[in-house]
C-alpha positions in Angstrom: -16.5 -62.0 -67.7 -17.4 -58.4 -66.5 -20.8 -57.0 -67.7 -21.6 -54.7 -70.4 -20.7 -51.6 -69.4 -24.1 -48.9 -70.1 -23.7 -45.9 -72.6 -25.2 -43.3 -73.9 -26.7 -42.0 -77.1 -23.6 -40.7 -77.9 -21.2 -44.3 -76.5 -20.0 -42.3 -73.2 -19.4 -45.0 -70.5 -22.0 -43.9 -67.9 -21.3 -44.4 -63.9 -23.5 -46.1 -61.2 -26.5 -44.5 -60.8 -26.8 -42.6 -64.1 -29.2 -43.4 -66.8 -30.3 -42.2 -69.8 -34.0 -41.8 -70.5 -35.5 -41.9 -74.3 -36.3 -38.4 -74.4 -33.0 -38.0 -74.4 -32.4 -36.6 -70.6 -30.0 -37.8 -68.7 -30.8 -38.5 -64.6 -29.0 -40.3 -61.4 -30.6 -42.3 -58.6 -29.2 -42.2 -55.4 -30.5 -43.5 -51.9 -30.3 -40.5 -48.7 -29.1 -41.1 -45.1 -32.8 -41.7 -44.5 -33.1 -44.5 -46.8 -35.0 -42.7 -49.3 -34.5 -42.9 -53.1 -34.2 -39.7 -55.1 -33.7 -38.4 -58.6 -32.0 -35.7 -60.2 -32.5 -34.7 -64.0 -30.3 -33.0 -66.3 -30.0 -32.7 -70.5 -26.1 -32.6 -70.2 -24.4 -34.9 -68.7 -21.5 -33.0 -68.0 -23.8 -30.9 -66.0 -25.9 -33.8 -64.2 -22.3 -35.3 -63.0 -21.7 -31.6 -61.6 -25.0 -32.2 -59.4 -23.5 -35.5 -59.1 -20.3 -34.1 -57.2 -22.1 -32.1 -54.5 -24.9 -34.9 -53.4 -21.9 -37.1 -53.5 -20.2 -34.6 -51.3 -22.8 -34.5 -49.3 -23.8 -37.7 -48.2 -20.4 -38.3 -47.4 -20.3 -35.4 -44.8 -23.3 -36.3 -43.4 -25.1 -32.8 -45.2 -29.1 -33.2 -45.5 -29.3 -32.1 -48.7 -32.5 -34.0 -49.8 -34.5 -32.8 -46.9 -33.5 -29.5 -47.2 -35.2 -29.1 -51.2 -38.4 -29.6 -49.6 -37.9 -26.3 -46.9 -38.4 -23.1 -48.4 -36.7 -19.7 -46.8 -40.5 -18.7 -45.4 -40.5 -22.8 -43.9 -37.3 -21.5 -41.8 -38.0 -18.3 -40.6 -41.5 -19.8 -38.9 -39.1 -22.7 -37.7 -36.6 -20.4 -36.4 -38.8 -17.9 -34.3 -41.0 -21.0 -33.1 -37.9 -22.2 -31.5 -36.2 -19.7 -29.9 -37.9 -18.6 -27.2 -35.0 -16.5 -25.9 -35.7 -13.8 -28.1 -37.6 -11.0 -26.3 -41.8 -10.2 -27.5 -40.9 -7.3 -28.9 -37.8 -8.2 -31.2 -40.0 -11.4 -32.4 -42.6 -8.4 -33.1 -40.6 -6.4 -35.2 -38.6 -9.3 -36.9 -42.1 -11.1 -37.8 -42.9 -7.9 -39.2 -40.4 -7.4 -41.7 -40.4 -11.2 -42.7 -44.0 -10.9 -43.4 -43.9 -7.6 -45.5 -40.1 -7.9 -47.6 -39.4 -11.2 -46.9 -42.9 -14.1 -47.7 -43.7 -12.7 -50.5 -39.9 -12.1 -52.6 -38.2 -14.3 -54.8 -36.6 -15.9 -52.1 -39.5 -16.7 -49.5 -40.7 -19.9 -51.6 -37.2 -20.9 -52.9 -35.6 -24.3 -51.1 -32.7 -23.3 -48.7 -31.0 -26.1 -50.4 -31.0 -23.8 -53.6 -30.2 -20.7 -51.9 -27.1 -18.8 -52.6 -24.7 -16.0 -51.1 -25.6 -14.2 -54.6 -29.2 -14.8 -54.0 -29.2 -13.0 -50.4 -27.3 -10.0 -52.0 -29.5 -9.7 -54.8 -32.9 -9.7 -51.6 -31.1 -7.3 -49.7 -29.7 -4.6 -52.7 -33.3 -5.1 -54.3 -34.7 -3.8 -50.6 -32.0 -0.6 -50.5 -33.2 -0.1 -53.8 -37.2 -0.1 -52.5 -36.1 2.8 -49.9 -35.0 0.6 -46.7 -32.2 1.7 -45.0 -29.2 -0.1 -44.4 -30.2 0.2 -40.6 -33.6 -1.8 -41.3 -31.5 -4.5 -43.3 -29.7 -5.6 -39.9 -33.1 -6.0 -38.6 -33.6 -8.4 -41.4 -30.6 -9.8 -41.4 -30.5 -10.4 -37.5 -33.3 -13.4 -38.0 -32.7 -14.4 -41.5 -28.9 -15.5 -40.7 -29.3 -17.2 -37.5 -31.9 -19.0 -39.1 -29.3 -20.1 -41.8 -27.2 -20.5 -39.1 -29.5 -23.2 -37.5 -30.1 -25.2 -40.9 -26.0 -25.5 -41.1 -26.3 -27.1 -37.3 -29.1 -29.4 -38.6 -26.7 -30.5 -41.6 -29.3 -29.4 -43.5 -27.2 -27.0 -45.5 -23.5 -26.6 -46.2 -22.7 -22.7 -45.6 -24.5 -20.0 -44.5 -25.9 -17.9 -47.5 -26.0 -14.6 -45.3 -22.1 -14.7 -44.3 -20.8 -11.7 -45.0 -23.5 -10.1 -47.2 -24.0 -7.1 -44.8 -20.2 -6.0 -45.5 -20.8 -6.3 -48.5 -23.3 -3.7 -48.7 -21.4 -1.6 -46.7 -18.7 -1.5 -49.1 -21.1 -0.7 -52.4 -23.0 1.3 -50.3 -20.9 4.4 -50.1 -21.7 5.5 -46.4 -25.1 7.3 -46.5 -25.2 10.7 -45.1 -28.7 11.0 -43.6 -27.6 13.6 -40.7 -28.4 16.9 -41.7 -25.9 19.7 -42.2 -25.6 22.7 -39.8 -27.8 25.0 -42.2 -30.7 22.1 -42.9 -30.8 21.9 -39.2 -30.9 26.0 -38.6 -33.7 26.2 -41.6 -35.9 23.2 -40.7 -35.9 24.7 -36.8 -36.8 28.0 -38.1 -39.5 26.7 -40.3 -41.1 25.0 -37.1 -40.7 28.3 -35.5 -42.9 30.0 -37.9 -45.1 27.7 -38.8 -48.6 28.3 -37.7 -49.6 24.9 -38.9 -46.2 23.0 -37.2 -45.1 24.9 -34.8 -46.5 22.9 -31.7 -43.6 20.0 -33.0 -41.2 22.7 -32.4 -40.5 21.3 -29.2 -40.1 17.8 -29.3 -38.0 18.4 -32.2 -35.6 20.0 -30.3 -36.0 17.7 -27.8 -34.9 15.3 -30.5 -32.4 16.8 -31.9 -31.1 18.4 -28.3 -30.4 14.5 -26.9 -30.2 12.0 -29.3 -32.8 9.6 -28.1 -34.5 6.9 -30.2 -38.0 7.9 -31.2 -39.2 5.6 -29.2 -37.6 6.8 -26.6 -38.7 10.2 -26.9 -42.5 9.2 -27.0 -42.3 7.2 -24.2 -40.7 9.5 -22.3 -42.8 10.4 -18.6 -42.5 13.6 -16.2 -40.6 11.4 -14.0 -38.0 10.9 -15.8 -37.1 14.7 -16.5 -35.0 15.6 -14.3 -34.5 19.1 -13.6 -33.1 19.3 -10.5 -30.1 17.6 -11.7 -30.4 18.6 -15.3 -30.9 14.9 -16.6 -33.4 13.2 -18.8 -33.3 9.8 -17.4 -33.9 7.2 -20.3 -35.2 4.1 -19.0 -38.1 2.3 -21.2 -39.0 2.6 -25.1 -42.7 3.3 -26.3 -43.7 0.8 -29.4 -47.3 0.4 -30.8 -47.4 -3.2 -32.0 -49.2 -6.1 -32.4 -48.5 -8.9 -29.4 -51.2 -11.0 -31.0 -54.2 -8.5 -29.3 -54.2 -5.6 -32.2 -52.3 -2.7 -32.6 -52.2 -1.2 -28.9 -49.2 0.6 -26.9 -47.0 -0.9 -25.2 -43.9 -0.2 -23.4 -40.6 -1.9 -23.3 -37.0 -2.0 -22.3 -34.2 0.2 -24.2 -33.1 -1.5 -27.9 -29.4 -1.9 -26.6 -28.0 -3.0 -23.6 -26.3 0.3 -23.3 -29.9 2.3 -24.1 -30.5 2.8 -20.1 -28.7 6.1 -19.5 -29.1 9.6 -18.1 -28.5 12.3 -20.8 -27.7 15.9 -20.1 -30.1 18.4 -20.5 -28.6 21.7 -22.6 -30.8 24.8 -22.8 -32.8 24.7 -25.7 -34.1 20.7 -24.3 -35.0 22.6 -20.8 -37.0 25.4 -22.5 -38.5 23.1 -25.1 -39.2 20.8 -21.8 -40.9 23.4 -19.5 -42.6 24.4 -22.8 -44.4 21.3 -23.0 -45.4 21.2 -19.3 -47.1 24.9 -19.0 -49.1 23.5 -22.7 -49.9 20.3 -21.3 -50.8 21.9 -17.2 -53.3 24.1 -19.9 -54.8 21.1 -21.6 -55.1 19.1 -18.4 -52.6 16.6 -19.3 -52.5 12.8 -19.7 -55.5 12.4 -17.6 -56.5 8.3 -16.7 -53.7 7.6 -19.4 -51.6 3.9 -18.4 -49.3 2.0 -20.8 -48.1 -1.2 -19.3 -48.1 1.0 -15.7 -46.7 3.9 -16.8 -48.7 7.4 -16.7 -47.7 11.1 -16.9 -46.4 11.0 -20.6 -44.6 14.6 -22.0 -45.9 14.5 -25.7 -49.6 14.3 -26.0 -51.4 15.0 -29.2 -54.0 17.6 -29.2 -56.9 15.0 -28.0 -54.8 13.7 -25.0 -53.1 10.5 -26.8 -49.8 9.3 -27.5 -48.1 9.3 -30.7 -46.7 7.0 -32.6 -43.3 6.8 -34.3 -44.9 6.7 -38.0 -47.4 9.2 -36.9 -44.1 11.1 -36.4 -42.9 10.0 -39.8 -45.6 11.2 -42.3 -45.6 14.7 -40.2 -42.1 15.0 -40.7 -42.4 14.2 -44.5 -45.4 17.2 -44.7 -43.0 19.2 -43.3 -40.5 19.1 -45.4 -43.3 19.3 -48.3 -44.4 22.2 -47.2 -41.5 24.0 -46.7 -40.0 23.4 -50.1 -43.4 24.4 -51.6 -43.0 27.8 -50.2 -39.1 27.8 -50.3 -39.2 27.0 -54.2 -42.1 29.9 -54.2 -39.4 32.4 -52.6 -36.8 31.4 -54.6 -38.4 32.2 -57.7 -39.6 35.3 -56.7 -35.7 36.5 -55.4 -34.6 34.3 -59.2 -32.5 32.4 -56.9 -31.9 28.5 -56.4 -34.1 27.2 -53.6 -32.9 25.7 -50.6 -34.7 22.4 -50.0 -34.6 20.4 -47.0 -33.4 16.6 -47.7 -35.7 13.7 -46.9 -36.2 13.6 -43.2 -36.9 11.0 -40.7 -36.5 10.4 -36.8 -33.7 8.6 -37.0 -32.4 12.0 -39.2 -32.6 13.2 -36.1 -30.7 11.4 -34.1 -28.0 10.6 -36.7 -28.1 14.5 -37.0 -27.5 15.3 -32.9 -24.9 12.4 -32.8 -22.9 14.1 -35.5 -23.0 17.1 -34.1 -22.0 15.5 -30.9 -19.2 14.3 -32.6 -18.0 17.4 -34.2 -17.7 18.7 -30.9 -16.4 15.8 -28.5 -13.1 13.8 -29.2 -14.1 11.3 -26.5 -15.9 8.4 -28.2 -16.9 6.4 -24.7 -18.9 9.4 -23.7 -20.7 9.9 -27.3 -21.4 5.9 -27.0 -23.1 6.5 -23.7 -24.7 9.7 -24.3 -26.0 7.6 -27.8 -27.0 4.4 -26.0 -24.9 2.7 -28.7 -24.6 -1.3 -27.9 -21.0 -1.1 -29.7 -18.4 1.4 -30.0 -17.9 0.5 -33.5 -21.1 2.0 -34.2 -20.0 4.9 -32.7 -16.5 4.6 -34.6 -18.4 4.9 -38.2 -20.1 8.1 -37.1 -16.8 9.7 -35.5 -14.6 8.9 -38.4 -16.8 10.1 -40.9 -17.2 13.4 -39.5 -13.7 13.5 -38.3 -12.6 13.1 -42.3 -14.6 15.9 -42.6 -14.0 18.4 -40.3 -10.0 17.3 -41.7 -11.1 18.7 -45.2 -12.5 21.8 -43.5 -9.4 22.3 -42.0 -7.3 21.4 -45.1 -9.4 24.2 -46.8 -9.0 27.1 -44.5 -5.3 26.1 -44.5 -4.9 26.2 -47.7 -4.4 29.8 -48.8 -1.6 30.0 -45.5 0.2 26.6 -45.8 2.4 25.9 -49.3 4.3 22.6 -50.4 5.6 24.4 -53.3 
């Protein structure tokens, strides 16, 4: 005669593994690939049987779920950039970086991977857009946070990757950001340095900026030997960063960020003048002096005591910039009783979005804005040209419209 089948409080015939405790939860026992006994707890047991399905699930495909509670999100990312030693100093720097300041601390660094969902990772990266990070900075993040995902579903640790397709989705709630600046911000912000007593030795590498393109980094680190008048070329070859390697903050130079971010960019005009500019100031000053990163000397942009800047240096000038000329554009405007014209928040990268756009309002050849831009993809390139192509169609549509009738 078969055994008395258990039940419940309530008579329901309960499976192997599931129990009933007296305070009334209900939890199942179950024995990992390892061997090792486990519990899970619920009050419903409609619920618990749900938790039931995907362990189930799991130890049938082999999927290390067990393990996998006990390794949080920060457990990973350590595990991850221990391991793969392919991934160059610098890129470790700047992805240890950001784990450490959005990514340790947030809801997610302490949660276990096994609990971690696709929802989860869109919620982290929205709440950082909504903190001021650009969508840019996210693919930073993102470029260690799904590998690492990645290497947990090798391990059978985890089922699916949590990060798939997150960054899409962003792109598509995000509404393309337009962080170049239009034709006029660019006209007043270049006649504000012009003026300015206070700001008007930037004047130059800002149009050096905004007259090629180049990454800040780029720019900083550029030396004399790599302007080339003669041929009219600013050779771009190496990338100046100020991190810590594990010996402080110190300079230290590096190769491009791309594949593609060796290149020799033409050198209009304004980037000559604002070049030869900088020499004569710095031939005055008696130039870099003993100055060596990593074996390079002869640096173009020197602050006032001989040193070399650094990209967030850069950064908060460019933000007292635009401070101050609002102050004393809001100043005018009320004076004239007109609306002031403010300048947007600007950055480096402003800068270079704001040269590649114009680049692309003036060139139809995308392979030579890719390689002017250093671009690793031509898809990156693609979302800039479209965009400003769409525009310039309006623009067209509009001056058209008084000449050309449907009806």
């Amino acid at each position: 005669m078969a055994g008395r089948k258990r039940t419940d409080n309530r008579g329901r015939i309960l499976r192997t593994g599931e129990s009933q405790r007296k305070d009334g939860r209900y939890q199942f026992q179950y024995t990992d690939a390892a061997g090792k006994r486990h519990c899970v707890y619920d009050l419903n047991l409609l619920d618990l049987r749900e938790k039931e399905r995907v362990i189930l699930k799991d130890l049938e495909d082999g999927i290390r779920s067990g393990e996998s509670k006990k390794i949080t999100l920060n457990d990973l990312v350590e595990l991850y950039l221990e391991n793969h030693r392919n991934i160059k100093k610098v890129t470790e720097v700047s992805y240890r970086n950001a784990f450490h300041i959005h990514i340790r601390n947030s809801f997610a660094g302490e949660k276990p991977i096994s609990d971690i969902k696709n929802s989860d990772m869109l919620r982290l990266y929205n709440g950082l857009l909504d903190k001021g990070l650009s969508s840019g900075y996210l693919r930073i993040i993102n470029a260690f946070l799904h590998p690492a995902f990645e290497m947990a579903v090798n391990d059978d640790l985890i089922r699916k990757n949590p990060c798939n397709g997150v960054m899409a989705k962003l792109e598509k709630t995000e509404a393309t950001k337009r962080n170049a600046m239009t034709l006029e911000e660019q006209r007043r912000f270049m006649v504000f340095l012009s003026e300015s007593k206070r700001f008007r030795s930037y004047f130059p590498l800002f149009t050096v900026l905004l007259g090629t393109g180049m990454r800040i980094g780029e720019c900083l680190g550029l030396t004399w030997k790599e302007v080339d008048f003669e041929n009219g070329l600013v050779h771009v070859t190496h990338t100046l960063r100020y991190d810590n390697y594990g010996d402080g903050f110190i300079f230290h130079i590096s190769a491009p960020k791309t594949q593609g971010g060796k290149r020799s960019i033409p050198m209009i005009s304004d980037v000559r003048e604002a070049f030869l500019e900088i020499r004569e100031r710095n031939a005055v000053l008696g130039g870099s002096g003993n100055l060596t990163v990593d074996g390079y000397q002869d640096f173009v942009f020197l602050t006032k005591s001989r040193n070399l800047y650094t990209a967030r240096c850069i950064e908060t000038m460019l933000r007292r910039m635009v401070q101050c000329h609002n102050e004393q554009e809001r100043k005018l405007a009320r004076e004239e009783k007109r609306e002031p014209f403010l300048l947007p928040h600007l950055t480096p990268h402003v800068m270079r979005h704001t040269f590649c756009t114009r680049f692309c309002e003036n060139e139809t050849n995308v392979r030579v804005i890719q390689e002017i831009m250093g671009h690793s993809s031509i898809h990156i390139t693609m979302n800039v040209y479209s965009h400003v192509t769409v525009d310039k169609a309006k623009e067209c549509m509009e001056s058209m419209e008084k000449k050309m009738k449907v009806f």
